[in-house]
N, C-alpha and C positions, 0 to 999 in steps of 0.2 A: 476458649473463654471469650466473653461479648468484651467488647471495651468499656460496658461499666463495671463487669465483673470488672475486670483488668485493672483498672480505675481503683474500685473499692479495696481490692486486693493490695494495692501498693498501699493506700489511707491510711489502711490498718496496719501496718507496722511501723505508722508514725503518731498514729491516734495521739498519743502522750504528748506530741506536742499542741494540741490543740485545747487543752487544761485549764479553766482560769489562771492557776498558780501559774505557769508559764508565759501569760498575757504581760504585757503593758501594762502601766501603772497606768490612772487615773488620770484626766486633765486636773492640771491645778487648779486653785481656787483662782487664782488671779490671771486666768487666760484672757487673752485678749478678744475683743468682741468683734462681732460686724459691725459694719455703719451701715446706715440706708440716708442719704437724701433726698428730699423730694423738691422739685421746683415746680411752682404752682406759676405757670405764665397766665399772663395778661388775659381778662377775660372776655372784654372785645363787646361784649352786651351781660345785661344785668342778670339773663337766661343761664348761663352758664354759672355763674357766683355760687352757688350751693352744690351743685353736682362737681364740683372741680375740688370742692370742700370736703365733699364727702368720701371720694375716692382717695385723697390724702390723710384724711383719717383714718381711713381703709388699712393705708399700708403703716402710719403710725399704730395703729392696734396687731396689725401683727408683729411689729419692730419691737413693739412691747413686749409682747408673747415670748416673741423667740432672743428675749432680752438682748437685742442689738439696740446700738447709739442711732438714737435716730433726729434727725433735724428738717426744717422745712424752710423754704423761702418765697417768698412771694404771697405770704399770708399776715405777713403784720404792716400797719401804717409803712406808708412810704416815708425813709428820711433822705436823711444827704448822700447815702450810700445808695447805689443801685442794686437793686436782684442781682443783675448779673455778675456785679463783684462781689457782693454776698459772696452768690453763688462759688465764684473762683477762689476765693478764700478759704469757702472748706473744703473743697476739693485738694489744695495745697497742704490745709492743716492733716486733712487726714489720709494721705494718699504715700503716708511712710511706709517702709516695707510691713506686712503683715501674711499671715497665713490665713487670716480671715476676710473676705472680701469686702468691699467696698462697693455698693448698690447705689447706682444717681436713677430717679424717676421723674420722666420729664412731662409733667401734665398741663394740657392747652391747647394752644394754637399753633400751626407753622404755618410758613407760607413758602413759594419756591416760583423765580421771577426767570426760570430758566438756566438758570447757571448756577443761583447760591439759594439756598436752602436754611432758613432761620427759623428759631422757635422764637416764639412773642414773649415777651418779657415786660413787664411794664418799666419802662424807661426802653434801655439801650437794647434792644432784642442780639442772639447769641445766633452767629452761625455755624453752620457745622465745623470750619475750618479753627473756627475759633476753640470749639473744646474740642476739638484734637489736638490745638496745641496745648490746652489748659490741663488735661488730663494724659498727657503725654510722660510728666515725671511719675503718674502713679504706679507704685511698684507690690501692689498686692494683687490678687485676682480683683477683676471688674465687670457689673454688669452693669449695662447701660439701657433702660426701655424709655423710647424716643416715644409716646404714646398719641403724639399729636396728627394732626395733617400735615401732607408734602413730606414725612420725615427720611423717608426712603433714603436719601443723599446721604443722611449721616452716618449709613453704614459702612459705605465701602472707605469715608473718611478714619471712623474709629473703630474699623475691624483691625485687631490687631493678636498677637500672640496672648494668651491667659485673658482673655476679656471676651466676653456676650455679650452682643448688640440685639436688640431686637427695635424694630420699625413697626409703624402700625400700616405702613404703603409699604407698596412696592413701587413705587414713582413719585418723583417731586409733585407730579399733576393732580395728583389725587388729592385733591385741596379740603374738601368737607369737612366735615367735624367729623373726627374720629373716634369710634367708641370703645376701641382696644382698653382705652386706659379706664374705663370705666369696667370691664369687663376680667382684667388685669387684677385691679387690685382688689376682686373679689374673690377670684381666683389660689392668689397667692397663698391661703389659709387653707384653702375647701379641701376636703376628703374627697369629694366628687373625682380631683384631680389627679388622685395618687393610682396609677395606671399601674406600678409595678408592688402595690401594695406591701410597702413598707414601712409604712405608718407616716409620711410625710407627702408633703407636696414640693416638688423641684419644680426650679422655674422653668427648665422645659416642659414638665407635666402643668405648669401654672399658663402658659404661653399657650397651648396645645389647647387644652381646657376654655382660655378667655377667647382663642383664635376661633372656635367651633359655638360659643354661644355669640361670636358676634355675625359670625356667616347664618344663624340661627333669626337674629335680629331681622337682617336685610328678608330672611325670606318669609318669615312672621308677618312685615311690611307689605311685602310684593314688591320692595324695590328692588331694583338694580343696585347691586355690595360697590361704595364707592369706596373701600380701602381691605388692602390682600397683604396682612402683616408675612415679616420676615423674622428669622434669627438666624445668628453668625456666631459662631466660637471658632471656627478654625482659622480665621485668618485672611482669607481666600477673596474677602470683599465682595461675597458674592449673594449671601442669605440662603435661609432654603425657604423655603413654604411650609404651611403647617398641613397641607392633604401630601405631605411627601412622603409623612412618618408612618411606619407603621406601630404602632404603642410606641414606645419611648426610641425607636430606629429608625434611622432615617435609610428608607428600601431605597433611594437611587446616592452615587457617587460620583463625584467629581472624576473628569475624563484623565487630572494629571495627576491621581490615584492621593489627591489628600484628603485625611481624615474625612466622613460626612459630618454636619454639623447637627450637632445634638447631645455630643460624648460631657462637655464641659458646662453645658447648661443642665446636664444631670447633677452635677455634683455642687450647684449653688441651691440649698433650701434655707429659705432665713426661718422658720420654726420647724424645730428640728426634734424627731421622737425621742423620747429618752434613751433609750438606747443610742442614737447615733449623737446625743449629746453625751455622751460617757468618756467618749474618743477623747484627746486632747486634737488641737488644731493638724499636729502633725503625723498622725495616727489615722487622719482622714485624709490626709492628702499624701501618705503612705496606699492605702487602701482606693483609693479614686486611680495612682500610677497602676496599679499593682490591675484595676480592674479593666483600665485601657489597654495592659501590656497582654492580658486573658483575653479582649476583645478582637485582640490584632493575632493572636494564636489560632483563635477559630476560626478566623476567617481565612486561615493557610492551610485548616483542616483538610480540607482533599487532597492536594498536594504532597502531604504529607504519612510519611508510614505511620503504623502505629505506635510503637514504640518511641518513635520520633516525637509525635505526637506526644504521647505519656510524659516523656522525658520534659517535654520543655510545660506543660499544663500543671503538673503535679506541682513543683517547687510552689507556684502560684498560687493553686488551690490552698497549701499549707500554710502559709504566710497569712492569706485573706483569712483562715478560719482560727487562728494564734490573734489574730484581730480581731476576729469577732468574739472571744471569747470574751474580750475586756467589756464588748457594748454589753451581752446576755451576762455578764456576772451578777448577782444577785435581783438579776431579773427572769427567771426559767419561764420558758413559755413565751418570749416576747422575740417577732420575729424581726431582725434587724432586716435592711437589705444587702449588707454586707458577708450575711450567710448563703445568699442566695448561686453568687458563682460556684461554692462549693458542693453543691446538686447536681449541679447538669457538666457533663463533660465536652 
């Protein structure tokens, strides 16, 4: 028998646990949301004032959409308080533990003087050292896109455990204005961007998407591309590129065999299909372990017999498809992407 037979043949005398009625109950009414902040820096000439506007409304209307808490700084009259405490302020209000992530979007300027690395803030500008210490107590998942120029620096500062970084450089030198973030928060909504077509856009498919219409930009132009964005989730402070991935994988791996980075920037979408809003908070970040621990099986797949194989795949498969059942319950016909491990062996 093939190893899908093999595969199928075991499914099936567990079918019954895959049942709605056997499913997880529902998220509650009163789950707790995402936040997204955005911080609108300094605009430096009068040319940028609308486009910097627009891309923050950008990600306010899908913060809407995918009903997450959304705030912005650096867009109302200046008082006594500066952006940049704004800024730290709710970062601290809202960085209590959650299962729901926490999104800071940082649009503007930066500059990088050889050693430190700042975004422009009107008043006191923010360097990177500075919100790695400020976002250091946040105890939920974190994404952080740096979307300005010179951001580069801020990665390897706040690459850390459960957090995606993304940079619009790959060097502090890369000074220019940079159009990731204009490209970004078009992205974050669009269909165009849902590569594993499951009804949504992840911010790595969001990232991948905005990374490819701005390489798109420069050659439209005939210039020379003066910023080569990065994203980071594993920790490693090291970024990948977006020509690394192949659809939503990243084809090359770190030498001292950690994670590639792309696994945790899949499972941040701030609007989210109905289906995958069905879940409760912890029903998705049940199914996100469960899809990592299936990633890390296949990739032992040679090495392994088959049986061996079967043995440690199945439990996995059945658990991810007892969870899926809850997303497709009185939706037939809608394809979550959490049904999707349960196909391929």
């Amino acid at each position: 028998m093939t190893l899908i037979g093999n595969l199928a043949a075991r499914m099936a005398t567990c079918a019954f646990l895959l049942s709605p009625g056997m499913a997880a109950s529902n998220a509650a009414e009163a789950a707790p949301k995402q936040t997204v902040i955005v911080a609108v820096g300094a605009e430096g000439s009068e040319e940028f004032r609308e486009p910097f506007r627009t891309w923050a409304g950008r990600w306010r209307a899908a913060a809407e959409k995918g009903q997450a808490e959304f705030h912005v700084v650096g867009l109302d009259p200046e008082s006594g308080v500066s952006d940049r405490d704004r800024l730290k302020g709710l970062l601290a209000r809202h960085g209590a533990a959650s299962p729901e992530p926490l999104w800071l979007i940082l649009i503007g300027h930066g500059t990088f003087d050889g050693k430190l690395a700042r975004f422009n803030l009107r008043g006191p500008d923010l360097s990177s050292g500075e919100l790695a210490e400020i976002v250091k107590p946040v105890a939920r998942p974190l994404a952080i896109a740096d979307c300005s120029s010179s951001s580069a620096p801020f990665l390897a500062e706040l690459s850390g455990r459960n957090r995606v970084i993304i940079t619009a450089t790959r060097s502090g030198h890369e000074y220019n204005l940079a159009r990731l973030g204009d490209f970004l928060s078009a992205s974050i909504n669009d269909p165009d961007g849902d590569l594993d077509k499951d009804g949504q856009t992840s911010l790595l498919e969001a990232f991948l998407l905005a990374s490819n219409r701005v390489q798109e930009f420069y050659a439209a132009e005939s210039r020379l591309a003066t910023e080569h964005s990065l994203v980071d989730d594993n920790g490693d402070k090291l970024g990948t590129p977006p020509d690394w991935f192949k659809g939503t994988r990243a084809v090359k791996t770190a030498k001292d065999g950690t994670p590639p980075d792309g696994r945790l920037a899949q499972t941040f979408v701030l609007v989210r299909s109905e289906a995958e809003a069905r879940l409760s908070p912890e029903q998705r970040a049940r199914r996100d372990e469960l899809e990592r621990q299936l990633a890390d099986v296949r990739g032992k797949k040679s090495s392994l017999a088959e049986d061996e194989y079967l043995d440690l795949i199945e439990p996995l498969l059945l658990e991810l498809g007892t969870i899926s059942a809850t997303a497709l319950k009185d939706a037939p016909g809608d394809e979550a992407r959490l049904t999707k491990p349960a196909t391929t062996p």
